[in-house]
KEKE-3310 file (N, C-alpha, C; in steps of 0.2 Angstrom, whole numbers, plus 5000, padded with zeros to 4 digits):
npx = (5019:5014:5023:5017:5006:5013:5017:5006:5000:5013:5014:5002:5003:5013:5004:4994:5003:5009:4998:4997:5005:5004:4991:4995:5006:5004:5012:5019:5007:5007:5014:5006:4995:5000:5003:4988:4984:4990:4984:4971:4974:4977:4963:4958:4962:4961:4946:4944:4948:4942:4928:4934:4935:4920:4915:4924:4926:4942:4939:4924:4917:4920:4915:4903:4886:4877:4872:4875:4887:4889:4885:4893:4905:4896:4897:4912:4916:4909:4911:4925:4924:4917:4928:4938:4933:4931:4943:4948:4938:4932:4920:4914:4916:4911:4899:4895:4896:4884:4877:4879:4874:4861:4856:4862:4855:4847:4853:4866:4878:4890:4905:4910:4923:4926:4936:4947:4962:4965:4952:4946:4956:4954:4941:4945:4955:4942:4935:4942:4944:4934:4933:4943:4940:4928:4933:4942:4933:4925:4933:4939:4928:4916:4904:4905:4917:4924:4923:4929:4943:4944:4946:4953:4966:4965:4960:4972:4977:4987:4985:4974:4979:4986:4975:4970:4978:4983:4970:4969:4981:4976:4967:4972:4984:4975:4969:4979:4988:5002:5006:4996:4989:4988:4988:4979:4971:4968:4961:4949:4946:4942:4933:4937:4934:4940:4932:4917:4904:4892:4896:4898:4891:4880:4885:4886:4874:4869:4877:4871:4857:4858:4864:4852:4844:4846:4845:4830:4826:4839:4831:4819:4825:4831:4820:4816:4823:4827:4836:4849:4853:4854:4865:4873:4876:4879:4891:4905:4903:4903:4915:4923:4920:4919:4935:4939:4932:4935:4944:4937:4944:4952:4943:4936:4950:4949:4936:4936:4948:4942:4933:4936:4945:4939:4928:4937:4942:4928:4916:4924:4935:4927:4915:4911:4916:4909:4896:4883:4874:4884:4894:4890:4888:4898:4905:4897:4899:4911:4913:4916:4908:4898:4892:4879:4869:4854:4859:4866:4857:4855:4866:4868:4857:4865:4876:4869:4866:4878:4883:4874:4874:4888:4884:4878:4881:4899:4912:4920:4909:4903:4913:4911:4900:4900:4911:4903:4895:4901:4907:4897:4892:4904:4906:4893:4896:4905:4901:4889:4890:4887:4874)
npy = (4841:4843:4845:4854:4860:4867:4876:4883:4889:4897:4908:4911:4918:4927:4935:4942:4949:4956:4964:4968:4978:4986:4992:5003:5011:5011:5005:4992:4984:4982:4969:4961:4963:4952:4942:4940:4935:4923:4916:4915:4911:4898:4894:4894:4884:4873:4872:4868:4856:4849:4850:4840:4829:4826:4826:4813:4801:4793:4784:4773:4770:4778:4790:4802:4805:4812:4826:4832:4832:4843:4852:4856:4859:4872:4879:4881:4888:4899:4904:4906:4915:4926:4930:4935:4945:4954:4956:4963:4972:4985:4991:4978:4975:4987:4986:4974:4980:4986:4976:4971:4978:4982:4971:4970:4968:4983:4989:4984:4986:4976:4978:4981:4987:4992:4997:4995:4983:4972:4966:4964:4954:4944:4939:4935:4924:4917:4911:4902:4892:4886:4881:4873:4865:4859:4852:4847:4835:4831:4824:4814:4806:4810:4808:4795:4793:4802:4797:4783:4787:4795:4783:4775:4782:4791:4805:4813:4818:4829:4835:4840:4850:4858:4863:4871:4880:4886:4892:4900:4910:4914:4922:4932:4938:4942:4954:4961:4959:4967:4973:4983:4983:4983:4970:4972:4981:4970:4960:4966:4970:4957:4952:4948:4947:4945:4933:4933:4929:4930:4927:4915:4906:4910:4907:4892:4889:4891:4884:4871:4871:4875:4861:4851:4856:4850:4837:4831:4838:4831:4818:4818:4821:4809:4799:4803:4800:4788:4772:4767:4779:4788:4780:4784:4797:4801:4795:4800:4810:4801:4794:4804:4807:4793:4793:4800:4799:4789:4791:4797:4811:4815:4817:4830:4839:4839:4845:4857:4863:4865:4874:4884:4890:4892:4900:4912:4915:4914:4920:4929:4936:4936:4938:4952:4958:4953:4953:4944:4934:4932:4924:4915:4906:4904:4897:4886:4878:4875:4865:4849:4836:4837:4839:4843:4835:4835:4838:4851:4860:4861:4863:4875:4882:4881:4889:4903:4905:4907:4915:4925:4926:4931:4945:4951:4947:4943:4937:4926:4923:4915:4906:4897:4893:4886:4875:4869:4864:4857:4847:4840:4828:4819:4819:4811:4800:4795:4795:4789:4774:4769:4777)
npz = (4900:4885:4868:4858:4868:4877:4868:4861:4873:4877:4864:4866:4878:4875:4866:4876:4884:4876:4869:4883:4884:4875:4877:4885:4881:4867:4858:4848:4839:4826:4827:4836:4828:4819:4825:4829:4817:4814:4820:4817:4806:4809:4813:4802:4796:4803:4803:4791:4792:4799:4792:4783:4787:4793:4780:4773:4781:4791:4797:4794:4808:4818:4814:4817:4819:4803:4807:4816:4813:4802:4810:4820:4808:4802:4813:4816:4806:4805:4817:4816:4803:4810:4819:4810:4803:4816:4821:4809:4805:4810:4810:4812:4827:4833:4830:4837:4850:4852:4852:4862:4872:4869:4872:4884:4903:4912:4923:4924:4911:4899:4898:4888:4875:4861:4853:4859:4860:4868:4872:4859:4857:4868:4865:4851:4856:4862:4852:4844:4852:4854:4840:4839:4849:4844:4833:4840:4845:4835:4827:4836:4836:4842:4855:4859:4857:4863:4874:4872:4873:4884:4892:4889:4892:4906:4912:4924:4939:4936:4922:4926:4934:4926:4917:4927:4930:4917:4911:4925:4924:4910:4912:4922:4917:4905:4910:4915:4926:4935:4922:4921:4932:4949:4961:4972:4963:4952:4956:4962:4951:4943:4953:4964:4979:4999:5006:5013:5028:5024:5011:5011:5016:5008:4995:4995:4999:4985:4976:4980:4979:4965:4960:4968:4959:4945:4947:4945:4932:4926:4928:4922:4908:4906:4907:4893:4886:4874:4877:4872:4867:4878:4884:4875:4876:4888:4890:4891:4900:4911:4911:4914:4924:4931:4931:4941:4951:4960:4972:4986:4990:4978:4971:4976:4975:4962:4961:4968:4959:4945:4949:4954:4944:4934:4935:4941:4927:4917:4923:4932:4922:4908:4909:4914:4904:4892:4893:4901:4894:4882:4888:4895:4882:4879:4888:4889:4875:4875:4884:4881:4883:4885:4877:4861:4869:4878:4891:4889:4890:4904:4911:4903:4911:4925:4921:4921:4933:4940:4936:4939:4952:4952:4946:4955:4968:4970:4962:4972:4976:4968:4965:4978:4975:4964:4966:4977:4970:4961:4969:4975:4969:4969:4984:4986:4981:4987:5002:5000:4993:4977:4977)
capx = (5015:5016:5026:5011:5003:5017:5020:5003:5003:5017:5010:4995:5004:5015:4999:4992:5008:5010:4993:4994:5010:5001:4987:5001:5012:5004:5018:5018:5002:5009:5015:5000:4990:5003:5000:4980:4982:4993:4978:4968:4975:4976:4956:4952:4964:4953:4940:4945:4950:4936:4926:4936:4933:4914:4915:4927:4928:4943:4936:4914:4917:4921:4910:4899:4880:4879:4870:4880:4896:4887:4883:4903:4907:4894:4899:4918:4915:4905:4919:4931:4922:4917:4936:4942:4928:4934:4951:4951:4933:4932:4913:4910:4917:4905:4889:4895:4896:4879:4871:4881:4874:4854:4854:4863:4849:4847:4855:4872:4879:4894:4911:4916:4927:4927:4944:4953:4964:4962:4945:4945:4961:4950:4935:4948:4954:4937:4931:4948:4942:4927:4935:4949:4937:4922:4938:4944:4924:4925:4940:4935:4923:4909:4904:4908:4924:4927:4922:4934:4949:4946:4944:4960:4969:4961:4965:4976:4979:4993:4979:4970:4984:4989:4971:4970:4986:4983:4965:4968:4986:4975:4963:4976:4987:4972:4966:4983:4991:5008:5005:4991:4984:4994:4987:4972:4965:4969:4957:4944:4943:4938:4926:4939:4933:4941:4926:4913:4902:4887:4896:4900:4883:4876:4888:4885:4866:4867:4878:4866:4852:4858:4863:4847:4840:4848:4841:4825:4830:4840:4826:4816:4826:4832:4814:4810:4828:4828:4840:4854:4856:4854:4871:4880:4877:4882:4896:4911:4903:4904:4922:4927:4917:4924:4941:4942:4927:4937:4944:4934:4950:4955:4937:4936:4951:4944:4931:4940:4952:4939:4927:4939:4949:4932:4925:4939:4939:4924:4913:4929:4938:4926:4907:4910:4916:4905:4891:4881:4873:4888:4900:4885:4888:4906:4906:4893:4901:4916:4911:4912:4906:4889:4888:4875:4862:4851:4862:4868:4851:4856:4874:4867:4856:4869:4881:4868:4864:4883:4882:4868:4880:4893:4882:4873:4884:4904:4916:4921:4903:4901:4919:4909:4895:4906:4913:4899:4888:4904:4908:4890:4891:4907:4903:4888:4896:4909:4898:4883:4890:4878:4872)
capy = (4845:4840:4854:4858:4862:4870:4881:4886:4893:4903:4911:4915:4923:4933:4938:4944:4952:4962:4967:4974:4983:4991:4999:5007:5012:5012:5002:4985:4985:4978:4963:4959:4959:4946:4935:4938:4931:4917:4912:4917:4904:4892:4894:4889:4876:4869:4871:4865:4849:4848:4848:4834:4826:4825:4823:4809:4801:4787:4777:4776:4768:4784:4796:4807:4806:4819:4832:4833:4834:4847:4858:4856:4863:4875:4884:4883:4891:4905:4907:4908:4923:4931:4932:4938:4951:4955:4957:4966:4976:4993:4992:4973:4977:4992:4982:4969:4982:4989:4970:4969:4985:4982:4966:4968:4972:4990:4990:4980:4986:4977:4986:4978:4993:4991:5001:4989:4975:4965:4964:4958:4947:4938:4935:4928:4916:4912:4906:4899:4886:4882:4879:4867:4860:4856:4848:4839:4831:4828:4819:4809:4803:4810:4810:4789:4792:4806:4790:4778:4790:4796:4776:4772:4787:4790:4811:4814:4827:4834:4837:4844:4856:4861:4867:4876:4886:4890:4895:4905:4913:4917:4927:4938:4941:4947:4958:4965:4961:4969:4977:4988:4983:4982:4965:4976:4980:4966:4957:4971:4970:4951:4953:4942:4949:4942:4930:4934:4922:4927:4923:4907:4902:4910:4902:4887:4887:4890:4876:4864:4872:4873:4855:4849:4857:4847:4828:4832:4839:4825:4812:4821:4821:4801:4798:4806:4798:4780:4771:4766:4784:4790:4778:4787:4805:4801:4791:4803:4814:4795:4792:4808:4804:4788:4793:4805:4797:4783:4794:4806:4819:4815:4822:4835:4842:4841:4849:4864:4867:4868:4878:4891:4892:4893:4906:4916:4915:4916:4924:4937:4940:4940:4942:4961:4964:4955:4950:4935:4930:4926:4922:4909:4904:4902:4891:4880:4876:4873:4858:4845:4830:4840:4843:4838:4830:4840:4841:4856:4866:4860:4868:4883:4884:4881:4895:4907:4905:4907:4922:4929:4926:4936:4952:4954:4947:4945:4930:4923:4918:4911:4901:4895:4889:4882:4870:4866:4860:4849:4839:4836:4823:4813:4817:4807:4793:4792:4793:4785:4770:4767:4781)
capz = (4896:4878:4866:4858:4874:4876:4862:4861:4879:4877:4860:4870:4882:4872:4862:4877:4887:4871:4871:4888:4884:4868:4880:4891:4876:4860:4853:4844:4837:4821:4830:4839:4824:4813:4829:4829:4810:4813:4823:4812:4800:4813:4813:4795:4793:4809:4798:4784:4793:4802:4786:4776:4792:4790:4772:4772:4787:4788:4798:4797:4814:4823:4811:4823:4815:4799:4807:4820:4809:4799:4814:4821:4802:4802:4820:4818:4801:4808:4822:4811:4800:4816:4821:4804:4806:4823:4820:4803:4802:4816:4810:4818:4834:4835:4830:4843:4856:4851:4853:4868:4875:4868:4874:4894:4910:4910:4930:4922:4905:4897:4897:4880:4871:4853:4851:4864:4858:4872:4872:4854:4859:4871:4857:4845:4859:4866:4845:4844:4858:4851:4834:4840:4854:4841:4830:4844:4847:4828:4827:4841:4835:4846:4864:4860:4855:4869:4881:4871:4875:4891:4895:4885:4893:4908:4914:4926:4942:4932:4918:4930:4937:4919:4918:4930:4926:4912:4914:4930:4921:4906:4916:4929:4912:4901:4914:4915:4933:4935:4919:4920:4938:4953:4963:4971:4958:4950:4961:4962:4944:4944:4958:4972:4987:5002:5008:5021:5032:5021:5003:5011:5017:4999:4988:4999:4996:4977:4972:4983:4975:4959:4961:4969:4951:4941:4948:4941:4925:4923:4929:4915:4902:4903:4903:4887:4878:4872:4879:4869:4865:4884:4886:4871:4877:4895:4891:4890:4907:4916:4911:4918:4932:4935:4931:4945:4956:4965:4978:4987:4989:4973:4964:4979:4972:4953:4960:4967:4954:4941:4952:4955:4938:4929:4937:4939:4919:4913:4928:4934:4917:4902:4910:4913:4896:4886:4898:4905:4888:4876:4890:4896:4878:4879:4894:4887:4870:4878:4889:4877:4888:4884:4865:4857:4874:4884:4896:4887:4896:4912:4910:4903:4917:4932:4921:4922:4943:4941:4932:4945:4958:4952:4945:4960:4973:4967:4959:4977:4979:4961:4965:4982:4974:4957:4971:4981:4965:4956:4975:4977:4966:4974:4992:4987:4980:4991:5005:5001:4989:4972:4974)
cpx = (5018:5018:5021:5006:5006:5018:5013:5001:5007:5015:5006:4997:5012:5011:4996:4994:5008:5005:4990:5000:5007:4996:4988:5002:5009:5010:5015:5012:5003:5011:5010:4996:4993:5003:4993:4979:4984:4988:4972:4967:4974:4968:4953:4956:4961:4948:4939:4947:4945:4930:4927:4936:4924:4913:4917:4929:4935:4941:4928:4915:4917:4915:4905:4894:4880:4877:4874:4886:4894:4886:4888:4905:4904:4896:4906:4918:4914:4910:4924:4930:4920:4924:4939:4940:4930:4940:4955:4944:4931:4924:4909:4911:4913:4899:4892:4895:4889:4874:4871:4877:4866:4851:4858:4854:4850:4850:4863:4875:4886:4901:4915:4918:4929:4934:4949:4955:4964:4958:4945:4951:4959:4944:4941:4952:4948:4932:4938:4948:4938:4930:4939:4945:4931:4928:4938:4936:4925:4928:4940:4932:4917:4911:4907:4914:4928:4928:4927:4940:4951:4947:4952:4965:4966:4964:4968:4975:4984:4990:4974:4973:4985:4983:4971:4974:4986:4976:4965:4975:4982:4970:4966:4979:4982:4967:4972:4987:5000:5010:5003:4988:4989:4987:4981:4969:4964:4961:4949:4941:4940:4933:4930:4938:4936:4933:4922:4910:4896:4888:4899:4894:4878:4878:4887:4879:4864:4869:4873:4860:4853:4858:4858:4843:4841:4844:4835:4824:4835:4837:4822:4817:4831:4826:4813:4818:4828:4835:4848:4860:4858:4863:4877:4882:4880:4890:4904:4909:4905:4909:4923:4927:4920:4930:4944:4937:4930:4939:4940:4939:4952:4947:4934:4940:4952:4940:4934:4944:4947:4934:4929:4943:4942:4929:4930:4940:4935:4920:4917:4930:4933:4918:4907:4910:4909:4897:4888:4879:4879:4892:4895:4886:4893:4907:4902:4896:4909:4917:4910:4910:4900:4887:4886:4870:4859:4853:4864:4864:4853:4859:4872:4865:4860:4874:4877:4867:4871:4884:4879:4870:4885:4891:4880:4877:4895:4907:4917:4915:4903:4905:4915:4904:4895:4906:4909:4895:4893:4907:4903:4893:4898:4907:4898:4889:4901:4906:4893:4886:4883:4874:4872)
cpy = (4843:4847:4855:4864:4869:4876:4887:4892:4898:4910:4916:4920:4929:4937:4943:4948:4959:4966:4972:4980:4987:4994:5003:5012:5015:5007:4992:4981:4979:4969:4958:4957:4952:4940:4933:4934:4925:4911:4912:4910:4897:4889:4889:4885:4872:4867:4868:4857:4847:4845:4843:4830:4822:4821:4817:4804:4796:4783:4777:4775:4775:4791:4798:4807:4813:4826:4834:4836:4840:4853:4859:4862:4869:4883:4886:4888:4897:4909:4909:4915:4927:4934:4935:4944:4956:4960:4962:4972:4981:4991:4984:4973:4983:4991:4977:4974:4986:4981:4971:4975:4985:4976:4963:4970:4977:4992:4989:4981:4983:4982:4984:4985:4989:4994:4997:4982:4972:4963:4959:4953:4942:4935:4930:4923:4911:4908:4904:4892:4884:4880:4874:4863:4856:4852:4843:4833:4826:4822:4814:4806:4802:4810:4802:4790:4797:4799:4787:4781:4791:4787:4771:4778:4792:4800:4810:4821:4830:4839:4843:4849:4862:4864:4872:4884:4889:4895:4902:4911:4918:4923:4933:4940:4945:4955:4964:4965:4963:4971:4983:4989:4980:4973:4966:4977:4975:4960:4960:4969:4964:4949:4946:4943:4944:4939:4933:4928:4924:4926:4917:4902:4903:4908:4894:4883:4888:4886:4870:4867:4872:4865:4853:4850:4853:4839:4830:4832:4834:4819:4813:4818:4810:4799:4798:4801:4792:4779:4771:4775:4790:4786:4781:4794:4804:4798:4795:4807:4808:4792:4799:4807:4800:4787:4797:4803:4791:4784:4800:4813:4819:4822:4827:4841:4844:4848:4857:4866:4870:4874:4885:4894:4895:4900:4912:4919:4919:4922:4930:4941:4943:4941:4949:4964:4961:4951:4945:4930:4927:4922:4914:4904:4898:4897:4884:4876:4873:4867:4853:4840:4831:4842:4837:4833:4838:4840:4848:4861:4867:4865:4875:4888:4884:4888:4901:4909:4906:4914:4927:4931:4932:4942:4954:4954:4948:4938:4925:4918:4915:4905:4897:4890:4884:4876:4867:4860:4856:4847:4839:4826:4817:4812:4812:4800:4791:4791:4788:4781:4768:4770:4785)
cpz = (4888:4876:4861:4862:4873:4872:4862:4868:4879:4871:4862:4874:4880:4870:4868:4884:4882:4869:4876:4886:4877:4871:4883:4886:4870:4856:4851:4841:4829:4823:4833:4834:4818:4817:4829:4822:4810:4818:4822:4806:4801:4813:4808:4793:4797:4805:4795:4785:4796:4797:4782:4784:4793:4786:4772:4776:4787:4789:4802:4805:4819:4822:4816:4815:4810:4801:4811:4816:4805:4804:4814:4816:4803:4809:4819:4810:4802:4814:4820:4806:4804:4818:4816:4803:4812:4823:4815:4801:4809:4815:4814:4823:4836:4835:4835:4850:4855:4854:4859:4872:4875:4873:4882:4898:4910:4920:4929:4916:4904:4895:4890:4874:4866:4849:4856:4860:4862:4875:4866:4856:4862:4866:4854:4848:4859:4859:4845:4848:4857:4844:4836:4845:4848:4836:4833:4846:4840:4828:4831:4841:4839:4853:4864:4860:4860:4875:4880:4874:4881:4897:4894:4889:4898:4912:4919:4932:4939:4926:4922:4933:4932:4917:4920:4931:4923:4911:4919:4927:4915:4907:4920:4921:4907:4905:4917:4921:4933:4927:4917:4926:4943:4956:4966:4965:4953:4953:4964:4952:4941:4949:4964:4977:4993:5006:5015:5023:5028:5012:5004:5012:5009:4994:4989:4996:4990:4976:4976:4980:4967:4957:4961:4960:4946:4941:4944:4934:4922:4923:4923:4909:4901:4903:4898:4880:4880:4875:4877:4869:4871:4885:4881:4873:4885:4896:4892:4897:4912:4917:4915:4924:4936:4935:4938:4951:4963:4973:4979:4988:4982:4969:4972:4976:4965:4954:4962:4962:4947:4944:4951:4948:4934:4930:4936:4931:4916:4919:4930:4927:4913:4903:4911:4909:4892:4888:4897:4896:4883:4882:4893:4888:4877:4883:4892:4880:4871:4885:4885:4877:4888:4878:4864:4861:4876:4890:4895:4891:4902:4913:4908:4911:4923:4929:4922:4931:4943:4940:4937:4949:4958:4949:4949:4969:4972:4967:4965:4978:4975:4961:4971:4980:4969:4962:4974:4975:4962:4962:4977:4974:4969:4981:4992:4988:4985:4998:5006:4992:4986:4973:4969)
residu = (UNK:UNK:UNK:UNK:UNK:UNK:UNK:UNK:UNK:UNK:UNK:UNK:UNK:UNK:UNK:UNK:UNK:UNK:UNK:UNK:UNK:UNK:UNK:UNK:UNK:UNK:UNK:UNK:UNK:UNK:UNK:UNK:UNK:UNK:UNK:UNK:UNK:UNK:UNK:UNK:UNK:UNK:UNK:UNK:UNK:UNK:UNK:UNK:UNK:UNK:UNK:UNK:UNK:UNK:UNK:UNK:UNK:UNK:UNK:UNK:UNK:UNK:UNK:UNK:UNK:UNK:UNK:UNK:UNK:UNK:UNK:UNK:UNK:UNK:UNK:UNK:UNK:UNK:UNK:UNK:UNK:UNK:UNK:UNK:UNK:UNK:UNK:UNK:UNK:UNK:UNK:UNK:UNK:UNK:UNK:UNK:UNK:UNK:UNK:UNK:UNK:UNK:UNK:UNK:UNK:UNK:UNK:UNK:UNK:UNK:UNK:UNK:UNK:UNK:UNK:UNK:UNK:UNK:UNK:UNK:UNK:UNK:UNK:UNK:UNK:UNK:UNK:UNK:UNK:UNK:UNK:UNK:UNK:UNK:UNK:UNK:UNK:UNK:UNK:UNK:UNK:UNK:UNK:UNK:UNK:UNK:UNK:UNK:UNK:UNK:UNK:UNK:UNK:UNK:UNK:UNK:UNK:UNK:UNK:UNK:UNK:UNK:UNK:UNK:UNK:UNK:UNK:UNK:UNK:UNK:UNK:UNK:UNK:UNK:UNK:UNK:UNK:UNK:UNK:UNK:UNK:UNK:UNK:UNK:UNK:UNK:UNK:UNK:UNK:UNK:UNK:UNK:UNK:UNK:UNK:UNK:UNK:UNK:UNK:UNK:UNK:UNK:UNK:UNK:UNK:UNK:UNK:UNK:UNK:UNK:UNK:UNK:UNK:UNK:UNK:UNK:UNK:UNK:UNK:UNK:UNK:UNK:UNK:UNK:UNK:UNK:UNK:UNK:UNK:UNK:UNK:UNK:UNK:UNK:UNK:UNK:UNK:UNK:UNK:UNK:UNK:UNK:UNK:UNK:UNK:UNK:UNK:UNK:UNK:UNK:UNK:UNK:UNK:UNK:UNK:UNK:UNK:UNK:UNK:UNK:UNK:UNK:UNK:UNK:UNK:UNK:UNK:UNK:UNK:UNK:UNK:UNK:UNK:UNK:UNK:UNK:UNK:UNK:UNK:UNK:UNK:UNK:UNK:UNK:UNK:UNK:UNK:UNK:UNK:UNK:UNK:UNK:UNK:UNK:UNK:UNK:UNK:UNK:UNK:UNK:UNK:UNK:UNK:UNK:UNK:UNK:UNK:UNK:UNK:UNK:UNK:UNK:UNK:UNK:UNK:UNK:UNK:UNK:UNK:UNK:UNK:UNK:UNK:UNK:UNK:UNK:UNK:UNK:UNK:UNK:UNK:UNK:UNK:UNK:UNK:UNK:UNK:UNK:UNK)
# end
């Protein structure tokens, strides 16, 4: 793991160990918020390198079309005054639990507490990741330039462990386990249920129904895009693909680690606070193999059925069906070659 990596992680799980010991306690509060600013800062110097990144690119070769670099700016910007807002103004935390509140299903209301630091603690991560993810796109030089790298520098299972870990860690930690919530509740509070035989058959038939949804929607939308530009927006989903496509255990076990981190994440941890619309938000800006195509819809679509899953039924099924829908696609090819 790189000491960035590194460093960052640890940070993170300072930021939100002492967060849980601040709703126990009341103590350290002062501490908590000198680290929300030090990530805070981290935000608009992203920014702000993002932006001379657009502007001045050094090399045209990689530059990401202007409106595109213009949106990038435009989002991490807005993320970034949202988290300063967040973090420093009592009054935006209470308009975002009012939006959150007008605009749930009237069966399901968000639990987002606008006097809870680790509620806002999880915001000023979840725009901290769209800020240094829409950098790293930039910098990159696009969804080509995601291609180029992932092709020069192909990921890795260890990549894919180190995901998972940190993903699944940042989830049990901001929920409070052996903090705030013994291991039961811990587990009730992310919607784990120990599985049954009909959230294996229904998580079963949603990722294959979600799946099947998709071919179409994809057949559609290559129709309607010119070619050249069909190979640039696909190009960075195709290298992951066939970084991890060669063996079918290998992109079986992709495909569970992300199923199940994912979910537990987004669908366990921050769907009940800050419910299905932004957290559908969140998952989707944070795919960056999908910015900027209409694939983006797709993904919306499959987070929402994901969403469904876990408000009506509970997280296990939404991890079942996670799974089913990302090894469709190598059972196929490893079965049925050129498919």
């Amino acid at each position: 793991m790189p000491v960035e990596t590194l460093f960052g992680v640890l940070y993170i799980g300072i930021l939100l160990y002492l967060t849980n010991v601040h709703l126990v306690t009341q103590r350290w509060l002062p501490v908590i918020l000198a680290l929300m600013n030090g990530l805070l800062s981290l935000m608009v110097l992203l920014t702000l390198m993002l932006g001379h990144t657009v502007l001045a690119p050094t090399d045209p070769a990689r530059a990401i079309p202007p409106a595109a670099g213009l949106l990038c700016v435009t989002v991490a910007a807005l993320a970034t005054l949202a988290a300063g807002l967040l973090v420093h103004m009592p009054a935006a935390r209470q308009a975002l639990a009012q939006v959150l509140t007008r605009h749930s299903g009237p069966a399901v209301r968000p639990l987002y507490n606008p006097d809870s630091w680790m509620h806002t603690a999880a915001l000023l991560l979840a725009l901290l990741a769209i800020v240094y993810y829409g950098t790293l796109f930039v910098v990159s030089g696009g969804l080509a330039g995601l291609a180029r790298a992932l092709e020069a520098a192909p990921p890795s299972l260890m990549g894919v462990l180190v995901d998972f870990t940190t993903s699944s860690l940042v989830a049990l930690l901001g929920v409070g386990l052996f903090l705030r919530r013994d291991v039961p509740a811990t587990l009730q509070r992310l919607g784990l249920d120990a599985p049954t035989r009909y959230d294996w058959l229904t998580g079963a038939a949603a990722g294959a129904g979600l799946f099947l949804m998709t071919v179409p929607l994809s057949l559609l939308i290559s129709s309607l895009t010119p070619p050249e530009v069909r190979v640039q927006q696909n190009a960075a989903a195709d290298a992951l693909f066939t970084a991890f496509g060669g063996s079918l255990l290998t992109g079986l076990l992709v495909a569970l680690a992300y199923g199940i981190s994912e979910e537990i994440l987004y669908r366990g941890a921050l769907q009940p606070v800050f419910g299905i619309g932004l957290t559908t938000l969140l998952f989707v800006l944070l795919h960056l193999q999908y910015l900027f195509t209409p694939s983006m819809l797709i993904l919306a679509g499959v987070a929402l059925g994901l969403a469904w899953l876990r408000r009506n039924h509970n997280t296990t099924t939404a991890i079942v069906a996670h799974v089913v829908y990302n090894a469709l696609p190598f059972l196929l090819v490893g079965l049925l070659p050129g498919s």
